[in-house]
Kinemage of the C-alpha trace (Angstrom):
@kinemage 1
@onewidth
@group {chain A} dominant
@subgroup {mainchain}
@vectorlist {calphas} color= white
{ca unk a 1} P -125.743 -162.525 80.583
{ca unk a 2} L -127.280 -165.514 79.784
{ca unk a 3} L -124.827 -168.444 78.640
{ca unk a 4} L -124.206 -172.122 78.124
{ca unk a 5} L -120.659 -173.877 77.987
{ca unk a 6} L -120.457 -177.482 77.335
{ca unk a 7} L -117.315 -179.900 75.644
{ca unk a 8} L -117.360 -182.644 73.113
{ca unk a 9} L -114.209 -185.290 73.559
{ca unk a 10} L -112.976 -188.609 71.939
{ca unk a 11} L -113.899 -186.673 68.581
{ca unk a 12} L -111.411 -185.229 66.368
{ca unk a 13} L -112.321 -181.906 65.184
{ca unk a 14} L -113.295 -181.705 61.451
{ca unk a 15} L -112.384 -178.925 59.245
{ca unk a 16} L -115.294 -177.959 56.587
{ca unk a 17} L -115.238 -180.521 54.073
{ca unk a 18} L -112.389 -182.656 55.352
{ca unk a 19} L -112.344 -185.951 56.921
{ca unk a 20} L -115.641 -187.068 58.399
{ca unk a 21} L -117.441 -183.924 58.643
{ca unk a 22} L -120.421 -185.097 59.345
{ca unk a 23} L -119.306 -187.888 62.050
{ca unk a 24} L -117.885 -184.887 63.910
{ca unk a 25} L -121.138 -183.097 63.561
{ca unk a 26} L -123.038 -185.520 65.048
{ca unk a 27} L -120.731 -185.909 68.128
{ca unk a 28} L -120.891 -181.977 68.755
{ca unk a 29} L -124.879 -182.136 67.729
{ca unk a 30} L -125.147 -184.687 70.411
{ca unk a 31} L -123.010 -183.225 72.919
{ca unk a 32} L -125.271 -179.408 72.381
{ca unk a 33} L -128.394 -181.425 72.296
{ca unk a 34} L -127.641 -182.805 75.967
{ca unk a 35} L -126.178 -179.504 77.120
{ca unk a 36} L -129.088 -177.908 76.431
{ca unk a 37} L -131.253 -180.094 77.886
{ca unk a 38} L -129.706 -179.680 81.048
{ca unk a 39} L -129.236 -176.243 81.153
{ca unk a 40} L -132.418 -173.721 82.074
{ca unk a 41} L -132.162 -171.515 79.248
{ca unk a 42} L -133.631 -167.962 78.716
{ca unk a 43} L -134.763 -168.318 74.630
{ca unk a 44} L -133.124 -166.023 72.828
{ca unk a 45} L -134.820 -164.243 70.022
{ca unk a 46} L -133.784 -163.460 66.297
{ca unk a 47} L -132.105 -160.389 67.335
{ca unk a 48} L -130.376 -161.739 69.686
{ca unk a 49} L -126.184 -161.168 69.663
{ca unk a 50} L -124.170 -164.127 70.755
{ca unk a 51} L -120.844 -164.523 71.629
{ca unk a 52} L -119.302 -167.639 70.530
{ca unk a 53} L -116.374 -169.453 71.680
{ca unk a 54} L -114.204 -172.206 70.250
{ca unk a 55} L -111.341 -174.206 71.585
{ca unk a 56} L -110.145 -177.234 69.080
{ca unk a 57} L -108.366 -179.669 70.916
{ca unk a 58} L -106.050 -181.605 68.415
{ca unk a 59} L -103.911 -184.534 69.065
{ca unk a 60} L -101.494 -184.664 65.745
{ca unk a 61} L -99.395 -181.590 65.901
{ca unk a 62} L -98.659 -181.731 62.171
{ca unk a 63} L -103.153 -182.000 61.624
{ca unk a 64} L -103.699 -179.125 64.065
{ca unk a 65} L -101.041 -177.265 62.079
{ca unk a 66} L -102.671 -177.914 59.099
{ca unk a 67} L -106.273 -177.616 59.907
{ca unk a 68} L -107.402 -173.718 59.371
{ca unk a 69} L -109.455 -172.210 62.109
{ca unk a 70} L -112.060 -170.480 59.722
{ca unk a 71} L -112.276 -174.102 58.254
{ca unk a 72} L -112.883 -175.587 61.976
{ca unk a 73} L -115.313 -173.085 63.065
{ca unk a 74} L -117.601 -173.213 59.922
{ca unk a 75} L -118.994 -177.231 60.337
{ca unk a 76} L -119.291 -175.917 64.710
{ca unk a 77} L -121.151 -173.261 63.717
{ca unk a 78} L -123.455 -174.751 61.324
{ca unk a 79} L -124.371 -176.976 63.553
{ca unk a 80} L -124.543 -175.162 67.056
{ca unk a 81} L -126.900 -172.229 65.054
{ca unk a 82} L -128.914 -172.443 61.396
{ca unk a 83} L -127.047 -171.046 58.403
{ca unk a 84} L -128.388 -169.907 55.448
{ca unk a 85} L -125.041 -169.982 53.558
{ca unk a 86} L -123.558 -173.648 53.361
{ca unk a 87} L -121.478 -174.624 51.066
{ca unk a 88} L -122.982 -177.609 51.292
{ca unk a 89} L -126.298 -179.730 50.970
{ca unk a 90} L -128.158 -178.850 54.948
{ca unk a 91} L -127.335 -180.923 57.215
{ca unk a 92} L -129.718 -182.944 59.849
{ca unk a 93} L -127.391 -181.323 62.321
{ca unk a 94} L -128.187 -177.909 61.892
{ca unk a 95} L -129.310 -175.338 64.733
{ca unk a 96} L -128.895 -178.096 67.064
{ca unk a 97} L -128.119 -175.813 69.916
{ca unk a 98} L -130.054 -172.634 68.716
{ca unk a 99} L -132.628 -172.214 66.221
{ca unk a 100} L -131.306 -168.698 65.136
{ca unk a 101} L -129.216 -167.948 62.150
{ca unk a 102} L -125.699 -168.097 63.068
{ca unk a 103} L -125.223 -164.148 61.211
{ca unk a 104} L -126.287 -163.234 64.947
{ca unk a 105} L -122.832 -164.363 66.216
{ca unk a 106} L -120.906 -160.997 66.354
{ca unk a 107} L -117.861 -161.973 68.148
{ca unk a 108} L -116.121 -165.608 67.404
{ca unk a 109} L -113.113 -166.746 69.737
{ca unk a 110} L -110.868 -169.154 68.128
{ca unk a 111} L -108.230 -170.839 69.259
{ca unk a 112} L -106.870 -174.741 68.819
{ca unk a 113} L -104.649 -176.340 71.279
{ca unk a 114} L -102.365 -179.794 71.028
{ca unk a 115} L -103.701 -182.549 73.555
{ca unk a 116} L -101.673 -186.282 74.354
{ca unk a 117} L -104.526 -188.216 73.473
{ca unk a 118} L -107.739 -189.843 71.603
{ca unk a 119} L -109.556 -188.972 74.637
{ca unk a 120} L -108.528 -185.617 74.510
{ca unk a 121} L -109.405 -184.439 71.511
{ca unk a 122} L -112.620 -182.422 70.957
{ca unk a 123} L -114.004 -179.042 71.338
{ca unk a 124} L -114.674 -176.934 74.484
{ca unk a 125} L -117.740 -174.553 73.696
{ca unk a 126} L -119.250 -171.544 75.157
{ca unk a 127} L -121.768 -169.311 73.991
{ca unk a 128} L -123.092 -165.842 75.991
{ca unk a 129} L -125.818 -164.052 74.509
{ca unk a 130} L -127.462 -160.728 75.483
């Protein structure tokens, strides 16, 4: 199966509308954008069924504690596919990664994990589709 795994760091993950949601969308937009450049991808088509996975790296325990996963992985995944549900106005940083509505994602993996530092803190992402 086809995939591509990339991470984002020196970001703090944003939950959907909370702190600077879109300064943390254009740090993973960025960090997709040059994954994908580098990677040789087979295109996947509309029908396609991906496999998403999310790992939040969080440097505040009482923040990560805080911070919902749903409410993590719903700014990630607007930007890494399109979405034709936001709650909010589209974003420039939408289906940065894949140009397919993100309803295609059939299994999410979530899962947020306390790091030391600044440097640290990010997302580690990996997508399989077949």
């Amino acid at each position: 199966m086809p995939e591509i795994a990339f991470a984002v760091r020196k970001a703090k993950p944003c939950p959907q509308q909370g702190c600077s949601e879109e300064a943390w969308r254009e740090a993973l937009a960025k960090a997709a954008q040059r994954a994908r450049e580098q990677a040789a991808l087979t295109e996947p088509t509309a029908s396609t069924r991906f496999t998403l996975r999310l790992r939040f790296r969080m440097r505040e325990s009482a923040r990560a504690q805080a911070s919902d996963l749903d409410n993590l992985a719903k700014p990630a995944m607007d930007t890494l596919f399109l979405s034709g549900h936001t709650q909010k106005p589209k974003s420039r940083f939408s289906g940065v990664l894949f140009r397919i509505d993100d309803a295609q994602v059939f299994r999410l993996q979530l899962e947020k994990t306390q790091v030391c530092s600044a440097d640290e803190e990010g997302v580690d992402v990996r997508v399989v589709w077949q």
